[in-house]
MMTF fields as JSON, N, C-alpha, C and O atoms, coordinates in Angstrom:
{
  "mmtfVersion": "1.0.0",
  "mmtfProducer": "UNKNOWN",
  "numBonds": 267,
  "numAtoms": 268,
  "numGroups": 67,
  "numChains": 1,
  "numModels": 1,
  "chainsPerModel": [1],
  "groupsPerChain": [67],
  "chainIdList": ["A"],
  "bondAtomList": [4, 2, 8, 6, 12, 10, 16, 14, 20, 18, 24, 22, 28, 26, 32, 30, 36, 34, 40, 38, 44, 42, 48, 46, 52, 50, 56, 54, 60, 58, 64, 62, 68, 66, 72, 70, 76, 74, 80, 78, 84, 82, 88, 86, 92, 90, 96, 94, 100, 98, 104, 102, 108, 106, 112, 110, 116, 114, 120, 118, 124, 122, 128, 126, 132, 130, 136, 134, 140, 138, 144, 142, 148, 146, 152, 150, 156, 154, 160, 158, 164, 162, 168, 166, 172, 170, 176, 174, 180, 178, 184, 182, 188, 186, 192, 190, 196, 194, 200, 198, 204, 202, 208, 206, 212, 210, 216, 214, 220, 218, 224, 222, 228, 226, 232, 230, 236, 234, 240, 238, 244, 242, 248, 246, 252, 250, 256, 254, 260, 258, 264, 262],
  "bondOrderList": [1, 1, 1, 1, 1, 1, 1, 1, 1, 1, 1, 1, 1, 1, 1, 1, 1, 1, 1, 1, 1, 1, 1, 1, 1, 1, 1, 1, 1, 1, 1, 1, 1, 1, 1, 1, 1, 1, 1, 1, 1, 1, 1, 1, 1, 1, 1, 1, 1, 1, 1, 1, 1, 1, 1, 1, 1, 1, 1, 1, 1, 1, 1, 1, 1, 1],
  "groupList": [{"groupName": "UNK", "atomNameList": ["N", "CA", "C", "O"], "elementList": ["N", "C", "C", "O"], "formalChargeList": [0, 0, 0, 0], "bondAtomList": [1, 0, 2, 1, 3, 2], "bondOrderList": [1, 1, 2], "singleLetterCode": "X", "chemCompType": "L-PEPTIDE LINKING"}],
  "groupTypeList": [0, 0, 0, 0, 0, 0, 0, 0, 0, 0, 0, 0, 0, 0, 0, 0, 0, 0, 0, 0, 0, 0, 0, 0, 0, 0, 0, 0, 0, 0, 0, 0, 0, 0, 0, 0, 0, 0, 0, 0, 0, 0, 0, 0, 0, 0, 0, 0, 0, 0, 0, 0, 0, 0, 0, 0, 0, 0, 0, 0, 0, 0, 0, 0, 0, 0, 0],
  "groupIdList": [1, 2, 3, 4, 5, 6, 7, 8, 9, 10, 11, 12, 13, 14, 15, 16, 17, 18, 19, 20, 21, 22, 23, 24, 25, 26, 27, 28, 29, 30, 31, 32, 33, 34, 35, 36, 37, 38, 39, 40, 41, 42, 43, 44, 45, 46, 47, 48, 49, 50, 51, 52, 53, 54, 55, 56, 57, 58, 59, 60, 61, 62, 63, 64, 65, 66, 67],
  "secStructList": [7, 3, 3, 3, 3, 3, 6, 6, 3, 3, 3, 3, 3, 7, 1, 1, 7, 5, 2, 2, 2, 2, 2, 2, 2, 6, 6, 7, 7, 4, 4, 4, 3, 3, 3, 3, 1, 1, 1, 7, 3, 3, 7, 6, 6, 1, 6, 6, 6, 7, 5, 7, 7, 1, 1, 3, 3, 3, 3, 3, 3, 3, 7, 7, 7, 7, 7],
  "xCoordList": [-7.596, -7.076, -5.567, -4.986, -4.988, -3.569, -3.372, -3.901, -2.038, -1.747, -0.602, 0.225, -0.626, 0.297, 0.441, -0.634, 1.793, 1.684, 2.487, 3.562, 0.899, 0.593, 0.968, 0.422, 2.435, 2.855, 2.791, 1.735, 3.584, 3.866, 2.871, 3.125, 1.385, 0.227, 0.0, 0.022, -0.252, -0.888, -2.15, -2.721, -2.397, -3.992, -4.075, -3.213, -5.679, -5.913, -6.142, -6.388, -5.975, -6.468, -6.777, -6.329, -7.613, -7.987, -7.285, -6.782, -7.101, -5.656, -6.065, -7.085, -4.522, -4.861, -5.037, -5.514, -4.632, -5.235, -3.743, -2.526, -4.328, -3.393, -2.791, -3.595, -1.42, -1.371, -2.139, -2.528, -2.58, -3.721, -4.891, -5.459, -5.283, -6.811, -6.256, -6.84, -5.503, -5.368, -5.262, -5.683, -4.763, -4.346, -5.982, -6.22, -6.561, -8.028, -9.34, -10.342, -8.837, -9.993, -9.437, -10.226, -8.073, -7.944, -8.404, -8.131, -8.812, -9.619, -8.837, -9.427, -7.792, -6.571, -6.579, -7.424, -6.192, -6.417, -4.772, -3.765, -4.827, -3.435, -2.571, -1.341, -3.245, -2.143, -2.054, -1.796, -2.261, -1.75, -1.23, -1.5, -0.232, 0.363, 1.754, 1.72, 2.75, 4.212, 3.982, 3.955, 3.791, 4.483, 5.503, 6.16, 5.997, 6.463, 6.401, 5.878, 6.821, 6.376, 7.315, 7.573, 7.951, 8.658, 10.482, 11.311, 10.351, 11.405, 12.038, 12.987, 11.142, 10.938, 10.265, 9.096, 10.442, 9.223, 8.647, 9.111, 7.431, 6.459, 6.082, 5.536, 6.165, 5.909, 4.304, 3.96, 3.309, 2.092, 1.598, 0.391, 2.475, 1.687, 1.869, 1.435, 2.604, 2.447, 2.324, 2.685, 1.641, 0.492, -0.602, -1.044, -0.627, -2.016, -1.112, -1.873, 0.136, 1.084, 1.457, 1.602, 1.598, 2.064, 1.304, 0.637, 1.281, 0.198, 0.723, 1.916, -0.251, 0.069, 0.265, -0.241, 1.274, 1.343, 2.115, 2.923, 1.445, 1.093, 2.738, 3.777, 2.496, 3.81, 4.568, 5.755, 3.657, 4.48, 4.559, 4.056, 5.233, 5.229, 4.783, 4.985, 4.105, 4.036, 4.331, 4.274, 4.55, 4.99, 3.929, 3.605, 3.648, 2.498, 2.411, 1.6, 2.797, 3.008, 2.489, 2.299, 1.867, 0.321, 1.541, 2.307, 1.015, 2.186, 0.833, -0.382, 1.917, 1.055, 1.941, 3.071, 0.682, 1.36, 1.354, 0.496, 2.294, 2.308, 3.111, 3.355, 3.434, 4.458, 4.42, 5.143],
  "yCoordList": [-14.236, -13.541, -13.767, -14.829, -12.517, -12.83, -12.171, -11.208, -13.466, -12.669, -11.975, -12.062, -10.823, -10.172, -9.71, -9.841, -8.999, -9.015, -7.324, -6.85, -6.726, -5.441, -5.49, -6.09, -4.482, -3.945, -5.427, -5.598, -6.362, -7.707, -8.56, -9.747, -8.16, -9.127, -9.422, -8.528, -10.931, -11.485, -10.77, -10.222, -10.9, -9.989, -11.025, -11.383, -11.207, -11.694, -10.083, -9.177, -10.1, -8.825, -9.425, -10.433, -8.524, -8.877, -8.95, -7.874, -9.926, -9.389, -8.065, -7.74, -7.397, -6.277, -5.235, -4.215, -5.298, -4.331, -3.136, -3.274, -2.394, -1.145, -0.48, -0.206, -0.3, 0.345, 1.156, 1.23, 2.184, 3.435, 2.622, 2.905, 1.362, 1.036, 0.478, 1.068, -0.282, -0.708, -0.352, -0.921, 0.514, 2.024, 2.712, 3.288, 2.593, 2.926, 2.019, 2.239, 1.219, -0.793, -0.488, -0.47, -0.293, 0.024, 1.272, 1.545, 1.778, 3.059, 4.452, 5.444, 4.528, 5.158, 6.004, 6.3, 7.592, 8.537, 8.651, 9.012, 8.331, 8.211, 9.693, 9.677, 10.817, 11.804, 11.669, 12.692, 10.392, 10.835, 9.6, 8.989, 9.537, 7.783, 8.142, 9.231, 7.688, 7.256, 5.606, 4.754, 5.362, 4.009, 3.208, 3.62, 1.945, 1.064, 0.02, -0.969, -0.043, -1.716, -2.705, -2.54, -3.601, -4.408, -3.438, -3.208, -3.164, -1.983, -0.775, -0.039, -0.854, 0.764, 1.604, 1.22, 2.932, 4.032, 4.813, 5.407, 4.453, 5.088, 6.332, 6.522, 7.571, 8.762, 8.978, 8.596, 9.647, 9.96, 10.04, 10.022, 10.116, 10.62, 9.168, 8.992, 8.41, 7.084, 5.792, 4.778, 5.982, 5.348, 4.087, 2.95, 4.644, 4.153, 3.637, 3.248, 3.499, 3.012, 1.612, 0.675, 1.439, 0.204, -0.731, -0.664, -2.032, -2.986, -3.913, -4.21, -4.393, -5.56, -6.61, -6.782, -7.676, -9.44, -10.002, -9.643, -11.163, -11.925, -12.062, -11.908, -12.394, -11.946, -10.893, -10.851, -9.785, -8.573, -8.321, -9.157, -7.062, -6.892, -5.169, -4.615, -4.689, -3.618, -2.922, -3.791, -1.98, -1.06, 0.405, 1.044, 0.657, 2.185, 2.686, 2.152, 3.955, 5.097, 5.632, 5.768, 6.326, 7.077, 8.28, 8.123, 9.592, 10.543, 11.697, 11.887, 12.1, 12.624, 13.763, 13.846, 14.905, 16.089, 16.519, 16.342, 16.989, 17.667, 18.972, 19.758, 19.07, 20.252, 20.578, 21.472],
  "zCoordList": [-6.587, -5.419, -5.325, -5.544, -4.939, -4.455, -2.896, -2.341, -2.334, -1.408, -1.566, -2.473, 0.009, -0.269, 1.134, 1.721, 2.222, 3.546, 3.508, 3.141, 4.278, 4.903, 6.17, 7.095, 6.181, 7.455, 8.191, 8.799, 8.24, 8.791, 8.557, 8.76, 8.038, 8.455, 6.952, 6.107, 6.621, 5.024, 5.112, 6.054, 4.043, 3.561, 1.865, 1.063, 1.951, 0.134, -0.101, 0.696, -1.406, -2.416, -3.955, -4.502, -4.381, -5.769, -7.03, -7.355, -7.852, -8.752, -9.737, -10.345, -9.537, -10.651, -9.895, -10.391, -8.339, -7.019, -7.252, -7.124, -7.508, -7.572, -5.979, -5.088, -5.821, -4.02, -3.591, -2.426, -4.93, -4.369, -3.819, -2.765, -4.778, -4.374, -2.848, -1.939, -2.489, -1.247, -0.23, 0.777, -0.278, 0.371, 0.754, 1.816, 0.123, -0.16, 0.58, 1.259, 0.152, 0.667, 2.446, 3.391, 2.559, 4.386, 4.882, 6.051, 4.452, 5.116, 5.13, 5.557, 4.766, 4.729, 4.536, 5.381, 3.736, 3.072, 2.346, 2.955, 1.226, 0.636, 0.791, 0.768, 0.933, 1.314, 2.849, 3.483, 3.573, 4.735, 5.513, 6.547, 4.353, 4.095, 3.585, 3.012, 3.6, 3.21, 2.987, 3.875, 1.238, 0.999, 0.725, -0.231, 1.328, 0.834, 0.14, 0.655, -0.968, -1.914, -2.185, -3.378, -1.786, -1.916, -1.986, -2.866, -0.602, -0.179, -0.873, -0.604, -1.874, -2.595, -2.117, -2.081, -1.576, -1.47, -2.853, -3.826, -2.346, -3.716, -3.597, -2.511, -4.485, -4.076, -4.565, -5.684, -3.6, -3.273, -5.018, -5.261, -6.018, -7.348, -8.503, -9.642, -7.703, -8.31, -7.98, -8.578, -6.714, -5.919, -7.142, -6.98, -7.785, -8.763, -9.977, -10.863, -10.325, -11.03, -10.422, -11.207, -9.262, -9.112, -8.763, -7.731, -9.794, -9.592, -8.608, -8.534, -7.806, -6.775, -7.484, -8.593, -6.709, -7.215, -6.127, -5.271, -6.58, -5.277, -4.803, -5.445, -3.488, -2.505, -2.407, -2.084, -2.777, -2.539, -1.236, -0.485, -0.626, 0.97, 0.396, -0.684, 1.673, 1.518, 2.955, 3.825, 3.35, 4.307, 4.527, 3.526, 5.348, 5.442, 6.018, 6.775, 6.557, 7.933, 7.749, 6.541, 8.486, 8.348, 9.447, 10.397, 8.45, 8.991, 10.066, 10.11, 10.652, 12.338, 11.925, 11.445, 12.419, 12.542, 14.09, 14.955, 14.127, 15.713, 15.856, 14.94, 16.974, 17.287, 18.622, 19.061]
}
């Protein structure tokens, strides 16, 4: 297990945990998400490219439509 801290809060995750899968394990729906990974934004198509390790930070806005 590694940790790693989601939107201010530590979380364990499994090593080898991809952002898509995590993104995924929180209930999330990755197109309806803007990520951050260790103050990079990740664009929606390489989500599943970046592997987690331990002490990463991650960031996640869940985007609202309105008008």
């Amino acid at each position: 297990m590694m940790r790693i801290r989601v939107n201010g809060e530590d979380r364990d995750a499994p090593e080898s945990t991809t952002l898509l899968a995590l993104i995924q394990s929180l209930g999330v729906k990755p197109e309806l998400v803007a990520a951050q990974h260790n103050d990079a934004i990740v664009e929606r198509a390489h989500l599943n490219d970046v592997h987690l390790s331990d002490g990463d930070t991650i960031e996640l806005i869940r985007i609202v439509g309105g008008g």
